[in-house]
Every structure is written in C-alpha cells, then in structure tokens.
N, C-alpha and C positions, 0 to 999 in steps of 0.2 A: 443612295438607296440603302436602308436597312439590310444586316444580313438576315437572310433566316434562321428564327430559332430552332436551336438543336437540339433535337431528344435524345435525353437522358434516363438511368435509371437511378433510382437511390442508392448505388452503391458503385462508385466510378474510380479508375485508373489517373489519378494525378502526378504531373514530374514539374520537375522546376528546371530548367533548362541552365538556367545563368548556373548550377553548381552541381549541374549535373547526375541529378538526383532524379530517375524515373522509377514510375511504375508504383506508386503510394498509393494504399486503398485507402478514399476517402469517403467518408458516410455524408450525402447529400441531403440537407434535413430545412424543408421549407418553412420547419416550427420556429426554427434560428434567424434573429435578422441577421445579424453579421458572421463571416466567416473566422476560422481559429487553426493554426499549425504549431506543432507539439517545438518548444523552443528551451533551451537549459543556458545555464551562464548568462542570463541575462544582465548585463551592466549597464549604466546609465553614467556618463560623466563628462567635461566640460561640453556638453552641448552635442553627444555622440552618443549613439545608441551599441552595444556590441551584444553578441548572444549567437549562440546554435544551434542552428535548426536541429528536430530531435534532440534525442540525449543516449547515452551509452548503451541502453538497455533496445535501442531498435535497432534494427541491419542498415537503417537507412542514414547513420549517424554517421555522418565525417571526418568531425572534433575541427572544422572548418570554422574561424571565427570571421563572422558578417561583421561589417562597421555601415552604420548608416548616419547621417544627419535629419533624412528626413524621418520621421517618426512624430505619434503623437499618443498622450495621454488617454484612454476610454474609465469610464464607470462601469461593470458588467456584476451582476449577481451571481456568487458563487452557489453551488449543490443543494447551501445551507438556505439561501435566501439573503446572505450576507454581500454587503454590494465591497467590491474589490478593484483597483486599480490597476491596470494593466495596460501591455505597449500595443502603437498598431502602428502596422511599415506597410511599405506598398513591396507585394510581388509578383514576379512572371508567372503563369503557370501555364501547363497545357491540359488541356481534357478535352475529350473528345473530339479530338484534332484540333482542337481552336487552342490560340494564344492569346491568353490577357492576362491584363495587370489586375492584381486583387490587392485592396485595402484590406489587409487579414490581422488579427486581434494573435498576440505571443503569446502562449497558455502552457502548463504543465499536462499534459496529454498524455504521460506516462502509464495511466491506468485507464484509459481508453480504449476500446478497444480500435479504432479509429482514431489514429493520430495528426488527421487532416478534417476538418470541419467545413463544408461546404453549406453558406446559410445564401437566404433568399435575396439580399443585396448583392450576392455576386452572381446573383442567377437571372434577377434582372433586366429582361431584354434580350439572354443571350442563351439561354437554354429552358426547354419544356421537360418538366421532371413527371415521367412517364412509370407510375410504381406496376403497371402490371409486364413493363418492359425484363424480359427474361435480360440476366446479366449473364454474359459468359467467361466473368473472371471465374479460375481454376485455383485460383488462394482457396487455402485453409481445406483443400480435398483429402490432406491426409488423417489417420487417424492413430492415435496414440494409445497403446497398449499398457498399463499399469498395472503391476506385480509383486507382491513381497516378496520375493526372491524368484531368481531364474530357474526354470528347472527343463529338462528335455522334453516334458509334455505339452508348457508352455512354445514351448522353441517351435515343436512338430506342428501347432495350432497355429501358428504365426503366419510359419511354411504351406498350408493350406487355404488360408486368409490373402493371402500373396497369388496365389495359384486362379484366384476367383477375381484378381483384377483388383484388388484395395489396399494402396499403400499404408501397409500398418506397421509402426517401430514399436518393438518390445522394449520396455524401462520397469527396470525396478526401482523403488525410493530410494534404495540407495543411491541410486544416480542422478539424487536430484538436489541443488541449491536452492533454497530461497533466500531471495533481497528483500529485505522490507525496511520502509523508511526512507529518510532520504529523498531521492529522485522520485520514488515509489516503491512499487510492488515488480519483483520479476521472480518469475521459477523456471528456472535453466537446467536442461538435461548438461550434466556435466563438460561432458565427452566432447560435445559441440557448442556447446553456450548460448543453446535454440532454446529462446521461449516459446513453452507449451502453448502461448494462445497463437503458435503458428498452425498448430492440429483442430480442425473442425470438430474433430470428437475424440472425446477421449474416454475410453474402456476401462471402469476401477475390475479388479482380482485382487482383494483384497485379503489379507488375513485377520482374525481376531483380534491379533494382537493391540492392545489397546491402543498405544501409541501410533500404528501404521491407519486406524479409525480416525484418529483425531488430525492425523496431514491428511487424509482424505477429504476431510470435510475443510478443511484448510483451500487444498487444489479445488475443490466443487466451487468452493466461495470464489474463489480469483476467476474462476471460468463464465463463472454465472455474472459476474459484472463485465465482463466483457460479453457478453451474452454470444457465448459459447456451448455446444450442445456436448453431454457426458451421458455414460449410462452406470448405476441406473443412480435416478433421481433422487432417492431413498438416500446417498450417500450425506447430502447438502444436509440431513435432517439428523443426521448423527449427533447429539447431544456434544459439544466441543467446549470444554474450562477450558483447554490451556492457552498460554499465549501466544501460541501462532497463528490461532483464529483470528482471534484478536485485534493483533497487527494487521493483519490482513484486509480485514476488516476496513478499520479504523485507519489505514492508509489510502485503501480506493476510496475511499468517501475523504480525503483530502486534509484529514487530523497531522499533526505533525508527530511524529515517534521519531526516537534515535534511531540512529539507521542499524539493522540487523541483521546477521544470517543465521540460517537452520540447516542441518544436513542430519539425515543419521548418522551416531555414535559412530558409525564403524568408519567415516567419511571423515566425521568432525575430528575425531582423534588425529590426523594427519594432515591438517588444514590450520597448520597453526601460521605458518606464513600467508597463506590467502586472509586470511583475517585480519593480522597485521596491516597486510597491505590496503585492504579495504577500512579496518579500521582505526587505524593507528595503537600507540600504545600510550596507556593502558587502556583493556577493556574491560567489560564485564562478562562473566560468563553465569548463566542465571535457569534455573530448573525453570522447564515450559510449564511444567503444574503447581511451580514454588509457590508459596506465601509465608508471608510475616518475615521475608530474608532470608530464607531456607534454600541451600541449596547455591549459595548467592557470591558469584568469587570475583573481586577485582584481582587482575593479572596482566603483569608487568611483566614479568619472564616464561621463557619456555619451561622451565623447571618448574614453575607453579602452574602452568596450563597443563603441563602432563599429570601433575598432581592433583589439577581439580577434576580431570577427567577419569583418571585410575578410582578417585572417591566416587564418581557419578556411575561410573559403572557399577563397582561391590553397592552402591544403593540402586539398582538397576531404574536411575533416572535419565532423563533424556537433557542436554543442555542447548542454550542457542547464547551466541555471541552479540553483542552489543556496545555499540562505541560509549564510551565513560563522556557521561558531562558534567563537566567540574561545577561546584556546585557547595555550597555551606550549608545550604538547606532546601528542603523539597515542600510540596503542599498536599496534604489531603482535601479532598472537596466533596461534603457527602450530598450527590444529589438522591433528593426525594420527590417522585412526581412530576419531575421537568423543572424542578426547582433546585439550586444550591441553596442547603439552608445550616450549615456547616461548615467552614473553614479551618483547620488546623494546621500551623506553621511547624515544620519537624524540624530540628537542628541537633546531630550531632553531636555528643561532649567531648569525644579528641577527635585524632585522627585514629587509635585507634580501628576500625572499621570504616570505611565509605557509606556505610547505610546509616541514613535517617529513621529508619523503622523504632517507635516508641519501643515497640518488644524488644528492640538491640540496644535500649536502653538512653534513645534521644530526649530531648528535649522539647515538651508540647510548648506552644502560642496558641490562644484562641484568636482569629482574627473575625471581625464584624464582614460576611459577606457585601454588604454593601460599599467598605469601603476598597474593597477586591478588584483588582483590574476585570474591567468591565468583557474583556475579550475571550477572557481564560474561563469567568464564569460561562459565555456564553460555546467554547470548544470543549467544557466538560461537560455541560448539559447534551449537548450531540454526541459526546463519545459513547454517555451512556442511552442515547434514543438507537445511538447505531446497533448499539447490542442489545436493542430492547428491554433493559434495565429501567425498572419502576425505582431501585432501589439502587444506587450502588457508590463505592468510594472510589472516587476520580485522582490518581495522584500525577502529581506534574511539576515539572523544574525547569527554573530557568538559569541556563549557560551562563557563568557569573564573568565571561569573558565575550560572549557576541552577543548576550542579552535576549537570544534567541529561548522561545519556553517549546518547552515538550509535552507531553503527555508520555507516563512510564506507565503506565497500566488503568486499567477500569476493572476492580475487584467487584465482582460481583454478589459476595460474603463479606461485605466490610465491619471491621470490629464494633457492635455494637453491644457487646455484654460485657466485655473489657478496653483496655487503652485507657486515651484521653479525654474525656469531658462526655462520659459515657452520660449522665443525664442529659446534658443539652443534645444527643445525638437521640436518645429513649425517646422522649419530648416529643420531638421533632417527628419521629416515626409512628408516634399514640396518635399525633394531631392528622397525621397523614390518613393514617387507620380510620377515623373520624371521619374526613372530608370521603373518602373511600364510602361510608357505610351511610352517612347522612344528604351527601350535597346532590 
C-alpha cells in the first residue's frame, strides 16, 4: 500500500543524514523537473565522481570530500538558455519526516538564494506542495541595520528597536567584505563571516558620500537576486559606474570574473595578508571608477601595496583587489545591439606594464568576429544585456596557463572617438543608429 502523500509548503527544512548536514532551506519549485544541491570541487576521474556539497561561502560546508562511482552525466539549460553539462548522484535526504533517495543534478548554487532545489520528479508520489500552507521556519527573521559610520544616536535607535522584540544588528560598511568571483558572490559582516542574505531585511542609513551610494546599490543588487526584502527601494535605482556593481552583477547571473575583494579604504589598508591568502601573489589592485588603466597596480610586495594605497588615498580613490591572470594579451569586444560586431586583440610591447590598454601604449589586432570563439562572443553579449548596455566594450582574457577566459570588465563608455580602428567602431555605431531610426 502506497504511502500517503505529504503536504508540503514551498519553502521546506532539508538535511542529509549520511553527513550529517540538517536543517537546509530548500525552495520547493514544481516549475523544475529535476532536483539540484549547491556542490564545489567537483572532480571527475578514473571512473569516480568526488566533489562537496556547498562551498565555503555557506554555514552548511564541511570541506567533507564525497567519492561516488555511481553518478551520471545530465543536459540542463543554463540562466542564459545555454544548454550545459553537469553531474547527477543519487542522495539521502529527509523532509518533512520522510526519508528518500533523490536522483539530484550538482550545480554552483552559490548565488542562490536557496541552495537546495527541490523539482517535481522528486515530489512525485511522495508530497502535495500546498502554496497557501503557512511555513513556520524562523530563518532569515533578523534584520540588518546599515550605517556609514557608528554613532551613539544610531546605538540608542538599535537599543529601542531591540526593546519592541526585533532582532536587529547594527553594521557599518566598514564592516563589510565583499567576494566576488570565483565560487561567486559573498558580503560578509567581518567580525563573524555572516552573509547578509542570512537578514530578511535589511535597513540602508546611508550617507552622501558618493562612494557609500555606489556599495549600496551594490548590497540592493545581491539582496534583490536572492530575493531578499531591504528599505528603501529607491537605493537599487541609485545610478552605479563603478566596478563592484558590476561584478556583482555579472557574477549572480553566472559570467565568470577573476575573483575579487572590496572593503573600505580604512579595512583594505590592513588586509594585505587576507588578500594574499585569498588571492595569491601577485595581484591587482584597480580603482572601482578607473578607466583607460588609471589607477591600476600590479603587486607583488607589501612595500608596493602600501604604496599603492597611500597613492589611492592623496587621489581620495577607492581600490578593490583582484587575482592577476597571466596573460600576453586581452580582447576588446564592442557589442552593438546584442551583437559583437568589433573585435580587437590588445598585446603588450614589454613587460614593462601588465596592462594591455592601447592608451598604455599596447599593441592593436583587428580580429574578424566571426572567426572568434563562438562562447566568448555569446558571454559578452550577456555581460552586456545584464547591464542593460545597447552599447558597450566587453574586455576579457584568457589564463594563458588553465586556458580558462574571464571577462575583466563591461565598459559602458567604450573608446569610440579614439584608440584602435576608430572607423570600423564609428561604422558599426552610424549602422546601428540607422537600424534604430529605420527597421
């Protein structure tokens, strides 16, 4: 005799019992055929599957490596609509008191806000997904207080806030990390190495200051893909160039960027070993509003990181850290329209400088877009649909040691009055103006 199925809501408590891993919020979604859990190190090799569950950036990460034989290969379409290959294992799980085995799909879930995937093949038979079912998980009931600096008014408001029953932690920016790249997107309160999207909501007190504007609308953007609730709304609309919207950006939608961190000035100057340690040496360290290489330091020693930082302050710029990928040359890509219709190879004339930037004096290539890796065309076209760019210059390199490409930025002012092959770029922009004004 069949069991009876068990009602559920769309938003349920999952654990995995063989590793000891309880209490995972997993977003129940019957639009999904197959199920998916956030998995890192994936390896594949004589006929063995190894990889672990999560990755450093959740509480629920072990650094436990699984070995399995049995596994098999899936087709699934990525964000983009790009079809992608990935692993599926069979595992234990428990919800809602029941135990089963789930054939579940190994995905990068890092920028999820849900890093357990429950889809309609593993629902059924064995559960009724009930949406007007109240949930009584108490996740994410805190709320997080944001502040350009501390001050005793703040403090006294907190202390009142507290009094009325609502757990609320005061943070100023300066207490705050960002990882971008990489594994993904994380913003960690220092102090404890809590990601914010553990706060249901979270309060801007914001100042003026231009730069505490531009991580504001940064933290909106990471909150709002996790669909996370903030006040007030108005902050997300804040007009944001520099590059840690950017990334931000451009890494929850799944682009690959060098991996990064941001702190303010007053954090970053004392953080030369954490950077290290996350990013090896040498790195880059590179103005969040720079262009044309301005601003722009490769560093190898602490004597030149304190020197590019003493510079960034007397230019009262802001800097973020960035792992160096070796490299002989970079590529501009100017898309127009949803189209790459521009290619330009940068190369270097010494060593001199690490920058490829023509303005630093490199070396142009025109290359025929068509005969352009077909993949890189199609990650810059989305880099610039993410930023909603009609227009923009896509630059990106690849690792001339893992063969891995990046994307280093999506300019959204790309050289088109100067540089390299300024008519075939003019052209290309008159023709666009045309299809614009005529089609």
């Amino acid at each position: 005799m069949n069991q009876p199925l068990t009602h559920i809501g769309t938003k349920e408590l999952v654990s995995l019992p063989d590793f000891g891993i309880n209490d995972v919020l997993a977003k129940i979604d019957t639009g999904a055929d197959s199920s998916a859990i956030w998995a890192s190190n994936i390896i594949e090799r004589d006929g063995e599957l190894c990889f672990t569950l999560f990755g450093p950036g959740s509480p629920n990460y072990t650094a436990e490596e699984i070995k399995t034989r049995k596994y098999s290969l899936v087709t699934v379409k990525n964000s983009f609509g790009q079809k992608e290959v990935r692993f599926k294992v069979i595992l234990k799980i428990r919800m809602a008191e029941r135990n089963i085995n789930v054939r579940i799909t190994l995905a990068n879930r890092a920028n999820n806000r849900f890093p357990i995937l429950i889809g309609r093949r593993t629902l059924k038979g064995k559960f009724l997904v009930d949406v007007s079912k109240m949930s009584n998980l108490t996740l994410n009931s805190k709320v997080l207080f944001l502040v350009a600096k501390r001050s005793e008014t703040n403090r006294k408001f907190v202390e009142f806030i507290k009094e009325e029953g609502i757990n609320l932690k005061l943070t100023a920016y300066e207490d705050l990390v960002f990882y971008c790249g990489g594994d993904g997107n994380r913003i960690v309160i220092a102090d404890s190495n809590e990601d914010i999207s553990a706060y249901g909501l979270t309060y801007f007190r914001t100042s003026k200051v231009y730069g505490h504007l531009y991580v504001s609308a940064s933290i909106a953007q990471y909150l709002y893909d996790r669909n996370l609730d903030f006040i007030d709304r108005t902050v997300i609309q804040t007009p944001s160039p520099d590059k840690l919207f950017e990334y931000v950006m451009l890494t929850d939608k799944g682009l690959k960027i060098p991996a990064t961190l941001f702190m303010l000035p007053s954090r970053m100057e004392k953080a030369y070993e954490m950077i290290v340690a996350n990013l090896g040496i040498p790195f880059i360290l590179k103005d969040t509003l720079g262009s044309k290489g301005d601003n722009n330091y490769l560093i190898n020693t602490k004597a030149e990181f304190d020197r590019a930082m003493f510079q960034a302050k007397e230019l009262g710029v802001w800097l973020m850290a960035q792992k160096y990928i070796p490299n002989d040359s970079d590529y501009r890509l100017l898309v127009i329209g949803g189209q790459v219709v521009v290619v330009i190879k940068r190369s270097r004339k010494d060593d001199t400088t690490h920058l490829n930037n023509i303005s630093q004096g490199a070396n142009a290539e025109f290359i025929d877009p068509s005969t352009f890796s077909s993949s890189q065309i199609n990650n810059s076209i989305a880099a610039a649909k993410i930023l909603q760019l009609q227009i923009a210059g896509v630059d990106i390199v690849q690792d001339k040691q893992t063969k891995l490409w990046y994307c280093l930025e999506v300019n959204k002012s790309p050289q088109i009055y100067t540089g390299a092959f300024t008519e075939e770029k003019q052209a290309a922009i008159a023709k666009y103006f045309s299809q614009r004004l005529y089609d």
